[in-house]
PDB file with one MODEL, atoms N, CA, C and O in Angstrom:
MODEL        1
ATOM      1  N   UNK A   1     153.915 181.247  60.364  1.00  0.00           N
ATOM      2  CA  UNK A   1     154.592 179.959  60.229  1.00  0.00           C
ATOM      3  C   UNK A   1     155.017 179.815  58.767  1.00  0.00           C
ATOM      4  O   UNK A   1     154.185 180.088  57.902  1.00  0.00           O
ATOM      5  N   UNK A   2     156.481 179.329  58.349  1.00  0.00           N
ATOM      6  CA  UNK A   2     156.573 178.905  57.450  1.00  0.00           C
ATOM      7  C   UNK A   2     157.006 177.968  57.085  1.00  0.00           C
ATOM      8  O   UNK A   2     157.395 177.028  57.778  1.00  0.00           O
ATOM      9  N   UNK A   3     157.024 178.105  55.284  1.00  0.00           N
ATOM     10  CA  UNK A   3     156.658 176.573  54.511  1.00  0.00           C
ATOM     11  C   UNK A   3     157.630 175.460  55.406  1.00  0.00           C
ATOM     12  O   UNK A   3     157.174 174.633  56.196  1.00  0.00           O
ATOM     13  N   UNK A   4     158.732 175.609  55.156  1.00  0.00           N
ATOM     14  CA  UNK A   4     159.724 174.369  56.791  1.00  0.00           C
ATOM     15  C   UNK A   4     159.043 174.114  57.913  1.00  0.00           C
ATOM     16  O   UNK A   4     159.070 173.025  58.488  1.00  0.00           O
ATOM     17  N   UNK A   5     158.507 174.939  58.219  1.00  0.00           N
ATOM     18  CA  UNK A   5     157.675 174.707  60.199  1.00  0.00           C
ATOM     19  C   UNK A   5     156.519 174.077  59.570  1.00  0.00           C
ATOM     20  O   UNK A   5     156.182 173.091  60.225  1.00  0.00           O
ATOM     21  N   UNK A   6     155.713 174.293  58.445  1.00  0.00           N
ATOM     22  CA  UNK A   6     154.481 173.626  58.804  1.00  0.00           C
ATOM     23  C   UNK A   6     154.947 172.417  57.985  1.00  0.00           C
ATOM     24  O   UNK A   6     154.182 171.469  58.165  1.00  0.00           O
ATOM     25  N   UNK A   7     155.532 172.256  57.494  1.00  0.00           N
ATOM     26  CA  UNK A   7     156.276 171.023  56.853  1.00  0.00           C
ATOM     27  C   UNK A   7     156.680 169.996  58.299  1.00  0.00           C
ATOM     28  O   UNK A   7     156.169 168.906  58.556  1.00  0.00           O
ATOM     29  N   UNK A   8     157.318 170.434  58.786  1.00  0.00           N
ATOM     30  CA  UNK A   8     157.568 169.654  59.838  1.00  0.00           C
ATOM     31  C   UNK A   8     156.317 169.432  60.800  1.00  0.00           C
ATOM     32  O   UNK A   8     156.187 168.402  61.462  1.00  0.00           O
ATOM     33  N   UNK A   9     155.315 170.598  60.821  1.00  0.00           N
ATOM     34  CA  UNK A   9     154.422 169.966  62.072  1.00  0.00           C
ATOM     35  C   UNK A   9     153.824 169.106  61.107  1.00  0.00           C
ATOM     36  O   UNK A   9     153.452 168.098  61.708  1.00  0.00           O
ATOM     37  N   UNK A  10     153.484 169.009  59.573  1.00  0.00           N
ATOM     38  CA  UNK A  10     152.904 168.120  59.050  1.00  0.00           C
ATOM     39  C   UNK A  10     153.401 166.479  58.993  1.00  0.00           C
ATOM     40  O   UNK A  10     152.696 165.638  58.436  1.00  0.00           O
ATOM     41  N   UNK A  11     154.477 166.195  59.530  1.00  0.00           N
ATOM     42  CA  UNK A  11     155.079 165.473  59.299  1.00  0.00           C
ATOM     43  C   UNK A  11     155.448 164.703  60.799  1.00  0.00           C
ATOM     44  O   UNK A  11     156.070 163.647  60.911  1.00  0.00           O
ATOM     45  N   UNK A  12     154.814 165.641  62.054  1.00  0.00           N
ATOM     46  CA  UNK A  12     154.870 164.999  62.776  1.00  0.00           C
ATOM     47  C   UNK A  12     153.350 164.667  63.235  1.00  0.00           C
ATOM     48  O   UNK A  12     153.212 163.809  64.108  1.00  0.00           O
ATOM     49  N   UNK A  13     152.441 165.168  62.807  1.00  0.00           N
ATOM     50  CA  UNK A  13     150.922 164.977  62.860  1.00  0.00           C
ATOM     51  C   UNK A  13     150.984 163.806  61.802  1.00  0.00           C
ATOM     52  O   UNK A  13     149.934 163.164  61.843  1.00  0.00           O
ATOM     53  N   UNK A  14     151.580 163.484  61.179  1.00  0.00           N
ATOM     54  CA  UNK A  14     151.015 162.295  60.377  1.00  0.00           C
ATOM     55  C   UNK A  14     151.699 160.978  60.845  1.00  0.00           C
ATOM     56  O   UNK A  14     151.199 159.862  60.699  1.00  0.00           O
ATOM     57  N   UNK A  15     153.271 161.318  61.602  1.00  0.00           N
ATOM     58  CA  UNK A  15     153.400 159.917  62.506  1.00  0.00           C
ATOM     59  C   UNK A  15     152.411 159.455  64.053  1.00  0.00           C
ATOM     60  O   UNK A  15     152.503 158.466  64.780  1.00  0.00           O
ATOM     61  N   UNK A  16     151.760 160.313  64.094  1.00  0.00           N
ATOM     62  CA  UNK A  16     150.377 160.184  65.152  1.00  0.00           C
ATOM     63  C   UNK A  16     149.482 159.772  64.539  1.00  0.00           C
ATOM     64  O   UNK A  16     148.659 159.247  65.289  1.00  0.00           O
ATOM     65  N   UNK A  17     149.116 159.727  63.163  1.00  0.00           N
ATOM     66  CA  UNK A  17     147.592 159.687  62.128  1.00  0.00           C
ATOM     67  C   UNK A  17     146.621 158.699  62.665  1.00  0.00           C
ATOM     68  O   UNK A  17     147.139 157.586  62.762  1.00  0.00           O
ATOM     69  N   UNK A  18     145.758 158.731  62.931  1.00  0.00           N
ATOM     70  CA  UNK A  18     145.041 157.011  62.074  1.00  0.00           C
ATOM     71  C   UNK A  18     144.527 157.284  61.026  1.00  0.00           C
ATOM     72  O   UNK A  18     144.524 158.325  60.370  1.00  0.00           O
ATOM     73  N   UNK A  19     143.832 155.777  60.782  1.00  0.00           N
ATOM     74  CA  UNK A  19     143.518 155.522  59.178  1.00  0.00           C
ATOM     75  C   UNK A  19     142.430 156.673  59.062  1.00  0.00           C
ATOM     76  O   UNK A  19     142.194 157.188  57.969  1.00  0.00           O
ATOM     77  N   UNK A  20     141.781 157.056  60.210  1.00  0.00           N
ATOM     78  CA  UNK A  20     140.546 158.078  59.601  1.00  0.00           C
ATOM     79  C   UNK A  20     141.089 159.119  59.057  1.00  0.00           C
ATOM     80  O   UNK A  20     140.824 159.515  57.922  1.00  0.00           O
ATOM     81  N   UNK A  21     142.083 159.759  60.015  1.00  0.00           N
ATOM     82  CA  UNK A  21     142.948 161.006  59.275  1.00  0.00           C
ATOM     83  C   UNK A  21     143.836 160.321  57.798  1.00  0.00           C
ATOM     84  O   UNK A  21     143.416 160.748  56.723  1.00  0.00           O
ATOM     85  N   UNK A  22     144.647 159.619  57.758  1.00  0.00           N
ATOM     86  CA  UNK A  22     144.923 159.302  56.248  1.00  0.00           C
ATOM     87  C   UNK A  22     144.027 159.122  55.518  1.00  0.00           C
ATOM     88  O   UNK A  22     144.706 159.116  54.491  1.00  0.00           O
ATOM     89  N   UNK A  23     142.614 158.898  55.023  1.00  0.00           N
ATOM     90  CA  UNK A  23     141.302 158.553  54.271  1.00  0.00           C
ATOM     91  C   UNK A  23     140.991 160.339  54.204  1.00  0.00           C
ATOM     92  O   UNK A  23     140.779 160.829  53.096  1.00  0.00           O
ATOM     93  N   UNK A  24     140.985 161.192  55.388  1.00  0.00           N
ATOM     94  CA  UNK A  24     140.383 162.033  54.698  1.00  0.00           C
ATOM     95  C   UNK A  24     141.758 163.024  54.307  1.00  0.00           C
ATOM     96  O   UNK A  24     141.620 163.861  53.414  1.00  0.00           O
ATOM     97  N   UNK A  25     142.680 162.927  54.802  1.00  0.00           N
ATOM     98  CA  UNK A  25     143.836 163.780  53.881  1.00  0.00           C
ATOM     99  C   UNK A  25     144.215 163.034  52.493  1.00  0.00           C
ATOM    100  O   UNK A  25     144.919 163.627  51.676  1.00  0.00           O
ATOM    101  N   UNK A  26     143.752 161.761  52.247  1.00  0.00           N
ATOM    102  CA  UNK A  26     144.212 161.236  50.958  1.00  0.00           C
ATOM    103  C   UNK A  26     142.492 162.143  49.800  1.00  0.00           C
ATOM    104  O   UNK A  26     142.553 162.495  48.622  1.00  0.00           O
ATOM    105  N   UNK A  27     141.463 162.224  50.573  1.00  0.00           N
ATOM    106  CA  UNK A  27     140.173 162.833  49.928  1.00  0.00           C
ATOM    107  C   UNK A  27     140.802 164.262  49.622  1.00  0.00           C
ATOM    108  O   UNK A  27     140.580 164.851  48.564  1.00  0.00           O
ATOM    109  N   UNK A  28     141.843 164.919  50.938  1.00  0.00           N
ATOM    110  CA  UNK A  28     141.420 166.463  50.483  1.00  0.00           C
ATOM    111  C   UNK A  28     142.565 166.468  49.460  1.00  0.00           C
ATOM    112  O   UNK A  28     142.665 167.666  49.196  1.00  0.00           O
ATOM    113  N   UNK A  29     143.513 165.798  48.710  1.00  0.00           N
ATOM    114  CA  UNK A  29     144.843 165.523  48.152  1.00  0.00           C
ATOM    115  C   UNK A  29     144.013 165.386  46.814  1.00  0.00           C
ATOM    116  O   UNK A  29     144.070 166.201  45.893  1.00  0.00           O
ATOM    117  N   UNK A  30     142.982 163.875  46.838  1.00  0.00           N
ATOM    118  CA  UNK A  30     142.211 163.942  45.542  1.00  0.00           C
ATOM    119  C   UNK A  30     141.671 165.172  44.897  1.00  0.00           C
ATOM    120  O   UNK A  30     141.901 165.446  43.720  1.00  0.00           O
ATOM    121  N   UNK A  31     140.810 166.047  45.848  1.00  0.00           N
ATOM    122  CA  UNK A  31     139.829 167.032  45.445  1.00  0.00           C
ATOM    123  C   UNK A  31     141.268 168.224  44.761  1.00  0.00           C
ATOM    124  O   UNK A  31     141.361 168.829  43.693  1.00  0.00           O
ATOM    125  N   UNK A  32     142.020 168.154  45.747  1.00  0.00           N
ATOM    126  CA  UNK A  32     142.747 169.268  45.198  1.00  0.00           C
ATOM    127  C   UNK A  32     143.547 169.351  43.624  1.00  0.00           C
ATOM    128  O   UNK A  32     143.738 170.323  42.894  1.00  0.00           O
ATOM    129  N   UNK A  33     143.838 168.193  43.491  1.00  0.00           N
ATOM    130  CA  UNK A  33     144.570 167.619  41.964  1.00  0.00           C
ATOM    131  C   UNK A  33     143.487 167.526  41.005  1.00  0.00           C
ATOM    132  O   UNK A  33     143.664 167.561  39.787  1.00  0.00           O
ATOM    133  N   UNK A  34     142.129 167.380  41.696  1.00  0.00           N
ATOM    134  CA  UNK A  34     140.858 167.013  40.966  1.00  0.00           C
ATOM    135  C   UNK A  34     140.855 168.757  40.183  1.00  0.00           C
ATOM    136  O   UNK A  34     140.990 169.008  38.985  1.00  0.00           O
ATOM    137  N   UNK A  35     140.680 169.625  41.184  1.00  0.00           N
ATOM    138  CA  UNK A  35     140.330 171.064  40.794  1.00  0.00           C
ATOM    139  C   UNK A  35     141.576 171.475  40.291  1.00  0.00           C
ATOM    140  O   UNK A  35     141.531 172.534  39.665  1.00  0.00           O
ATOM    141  N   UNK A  36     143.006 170.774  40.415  1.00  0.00           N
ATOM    142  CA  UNK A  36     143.875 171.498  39.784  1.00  0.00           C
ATOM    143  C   UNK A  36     144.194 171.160  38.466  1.00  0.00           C
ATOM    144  O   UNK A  36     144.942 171.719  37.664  1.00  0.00           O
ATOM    145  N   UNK A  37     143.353 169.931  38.352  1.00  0.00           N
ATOM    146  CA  UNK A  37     143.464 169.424  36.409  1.00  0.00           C
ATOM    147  C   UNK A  37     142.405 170.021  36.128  1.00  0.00           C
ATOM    148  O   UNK A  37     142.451 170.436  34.971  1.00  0.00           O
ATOM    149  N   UNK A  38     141.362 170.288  36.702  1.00  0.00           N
ATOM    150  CA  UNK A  38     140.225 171.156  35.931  1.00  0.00           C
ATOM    151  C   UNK A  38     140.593 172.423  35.445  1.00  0.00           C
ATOM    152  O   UNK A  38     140.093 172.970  34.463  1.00  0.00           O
ATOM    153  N   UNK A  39     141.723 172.991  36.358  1.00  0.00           N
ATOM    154  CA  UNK A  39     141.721 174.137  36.049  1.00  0.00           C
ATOM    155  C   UNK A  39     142.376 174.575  35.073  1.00  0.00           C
ATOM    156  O   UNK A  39     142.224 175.587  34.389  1.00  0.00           O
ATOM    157  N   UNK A  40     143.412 173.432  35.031  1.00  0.00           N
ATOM    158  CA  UNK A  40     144.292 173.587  33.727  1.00  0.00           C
ATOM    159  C   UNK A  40     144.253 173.030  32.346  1.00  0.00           C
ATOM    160  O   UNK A  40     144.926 173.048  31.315  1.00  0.00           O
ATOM    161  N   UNK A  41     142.933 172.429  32.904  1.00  0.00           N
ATOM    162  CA  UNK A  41     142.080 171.725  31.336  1.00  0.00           C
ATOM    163  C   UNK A  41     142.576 170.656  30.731  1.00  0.00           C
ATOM    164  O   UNK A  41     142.303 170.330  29.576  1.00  0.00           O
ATOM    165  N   UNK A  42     143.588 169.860  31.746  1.00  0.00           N
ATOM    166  CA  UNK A  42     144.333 168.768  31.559  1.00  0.00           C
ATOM    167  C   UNK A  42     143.545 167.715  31.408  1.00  0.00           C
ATOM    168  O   UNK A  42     142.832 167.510  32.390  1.00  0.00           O
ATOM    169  N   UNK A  43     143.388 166.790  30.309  1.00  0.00           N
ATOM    170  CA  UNK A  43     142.223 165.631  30.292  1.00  0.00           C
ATOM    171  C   UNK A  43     143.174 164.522  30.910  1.00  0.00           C
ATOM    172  O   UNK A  43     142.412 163.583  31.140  1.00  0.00           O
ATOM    173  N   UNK A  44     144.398 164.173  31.278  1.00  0.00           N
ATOM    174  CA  UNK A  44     144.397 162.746  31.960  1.00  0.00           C
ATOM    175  C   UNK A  44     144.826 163.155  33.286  1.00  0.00           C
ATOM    176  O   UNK A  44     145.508 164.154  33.511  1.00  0.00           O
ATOM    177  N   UNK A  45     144.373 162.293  34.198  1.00  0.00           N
ATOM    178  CA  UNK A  45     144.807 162.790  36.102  1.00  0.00           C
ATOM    179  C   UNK A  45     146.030 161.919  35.840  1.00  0.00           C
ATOM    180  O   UNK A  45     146.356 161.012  35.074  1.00  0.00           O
ATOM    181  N   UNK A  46     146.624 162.725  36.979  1.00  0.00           N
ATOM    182  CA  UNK A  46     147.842 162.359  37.888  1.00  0.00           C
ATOM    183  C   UNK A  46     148.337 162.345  38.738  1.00  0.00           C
ATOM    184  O   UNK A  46     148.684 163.458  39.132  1.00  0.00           O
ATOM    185  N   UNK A  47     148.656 161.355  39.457  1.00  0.00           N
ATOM    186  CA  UNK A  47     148.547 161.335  40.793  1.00  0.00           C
ATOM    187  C   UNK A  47     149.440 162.374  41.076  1.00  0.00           C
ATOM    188  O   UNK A  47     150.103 163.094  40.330  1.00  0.00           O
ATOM    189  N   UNK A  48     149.297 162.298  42.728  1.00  0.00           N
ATOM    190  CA  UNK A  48     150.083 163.243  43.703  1.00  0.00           C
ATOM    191  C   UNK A  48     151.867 162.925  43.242  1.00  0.00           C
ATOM    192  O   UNK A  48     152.627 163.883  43.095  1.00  0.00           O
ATOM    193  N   UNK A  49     152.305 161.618  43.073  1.00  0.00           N
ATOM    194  CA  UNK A  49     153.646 161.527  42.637  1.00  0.00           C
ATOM    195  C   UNK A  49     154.291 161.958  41.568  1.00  0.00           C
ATOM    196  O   UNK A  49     155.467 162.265  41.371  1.00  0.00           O
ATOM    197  N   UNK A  50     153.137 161.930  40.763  1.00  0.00           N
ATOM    198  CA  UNK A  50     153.422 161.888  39.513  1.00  0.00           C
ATOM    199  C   UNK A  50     153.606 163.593  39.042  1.00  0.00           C
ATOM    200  O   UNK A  50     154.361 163.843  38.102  1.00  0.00           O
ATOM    201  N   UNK A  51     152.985 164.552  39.645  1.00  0.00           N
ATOM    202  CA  UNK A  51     152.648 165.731  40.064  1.00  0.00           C
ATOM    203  C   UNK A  51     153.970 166.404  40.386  1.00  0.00           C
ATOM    204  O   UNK A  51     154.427 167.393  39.812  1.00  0.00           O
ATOM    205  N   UNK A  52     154.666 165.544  41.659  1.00  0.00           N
ATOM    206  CA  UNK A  52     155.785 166.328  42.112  1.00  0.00           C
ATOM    207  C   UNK A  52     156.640 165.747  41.592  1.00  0.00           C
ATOM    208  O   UNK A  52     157.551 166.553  41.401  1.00  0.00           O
ATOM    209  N   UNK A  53     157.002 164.417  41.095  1.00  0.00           N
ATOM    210  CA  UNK A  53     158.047 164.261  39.722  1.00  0.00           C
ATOM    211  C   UNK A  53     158.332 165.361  38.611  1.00  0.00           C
ATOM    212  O   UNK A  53     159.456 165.818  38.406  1.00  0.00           O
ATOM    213  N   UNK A  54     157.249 165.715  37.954  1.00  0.00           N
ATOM    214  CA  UNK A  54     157.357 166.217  36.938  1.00  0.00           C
ATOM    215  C   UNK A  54     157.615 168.206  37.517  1.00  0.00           C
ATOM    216  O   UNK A  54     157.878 169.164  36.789  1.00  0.00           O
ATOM    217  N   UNK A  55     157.416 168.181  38.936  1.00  0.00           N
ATOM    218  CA  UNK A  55     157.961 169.446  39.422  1.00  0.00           C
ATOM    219  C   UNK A  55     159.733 169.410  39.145  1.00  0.00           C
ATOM    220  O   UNK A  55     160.652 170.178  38.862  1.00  0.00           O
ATOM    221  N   UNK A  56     159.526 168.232  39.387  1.00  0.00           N
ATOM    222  CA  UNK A  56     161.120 168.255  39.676  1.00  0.00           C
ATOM    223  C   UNK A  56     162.275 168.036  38.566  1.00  0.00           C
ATOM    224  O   UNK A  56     163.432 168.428  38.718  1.00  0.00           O
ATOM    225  N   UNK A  57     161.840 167.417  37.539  1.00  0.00           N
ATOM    226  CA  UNK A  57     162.312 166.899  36.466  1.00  0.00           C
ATOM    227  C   UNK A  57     162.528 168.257  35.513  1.00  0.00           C
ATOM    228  O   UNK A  57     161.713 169.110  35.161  1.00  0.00           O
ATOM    229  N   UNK A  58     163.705 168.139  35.287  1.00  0.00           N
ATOM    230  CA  UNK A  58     164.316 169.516  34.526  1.00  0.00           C
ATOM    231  C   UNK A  58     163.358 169.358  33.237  1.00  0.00           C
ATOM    232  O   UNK A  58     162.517 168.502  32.960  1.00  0.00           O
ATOM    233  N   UNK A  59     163.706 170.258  32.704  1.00  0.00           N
ATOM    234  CA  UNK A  59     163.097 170.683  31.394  1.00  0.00           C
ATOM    235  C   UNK A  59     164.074 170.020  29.721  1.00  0.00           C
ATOM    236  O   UNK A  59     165.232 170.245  29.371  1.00  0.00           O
ATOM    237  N   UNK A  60     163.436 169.533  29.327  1.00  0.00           N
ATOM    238  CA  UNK A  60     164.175 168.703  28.176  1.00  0.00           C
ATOM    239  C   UNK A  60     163.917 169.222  26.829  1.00  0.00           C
ATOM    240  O   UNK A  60     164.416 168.751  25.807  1.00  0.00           O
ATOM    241  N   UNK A  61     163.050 170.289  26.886  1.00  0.00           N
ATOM    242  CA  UNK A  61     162.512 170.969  25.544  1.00  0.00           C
ATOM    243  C   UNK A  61     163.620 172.176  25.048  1.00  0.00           C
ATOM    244  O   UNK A  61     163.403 172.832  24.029  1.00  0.00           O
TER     245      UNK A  61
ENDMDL
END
């Protein structure tokens, strides 16, 4: 399966969700940004938006 197909089944599993499934996909979203600022030794968090903004935002340097 790829990144498009599971994109889409993700996207149709989450218009089915309940709140239990949003609580623990918003936990596994935390843990993952949690271990991915650890890893990069980043001292301030950022959220999930803030994350794929700055994916997206050209380079100004």
């Amino acid at each position: 399966m790829g990144l498009p197909e599971l994109k889409q089944k993700i996207q149709m599993q989450i218009e089915n969700a309940d709140e239990r499934l949003f609580r623990i996909v918003s936990s596994v979203f935390d843990n993952y940004l949690n271990e991915d600022l650890s890893d990069n030794k980043t001292l301030n968090s950022k959220t999930l938006l803030e994350k794929k903004s700055d994916r997206r935002s050209p380079c100004t340097s």
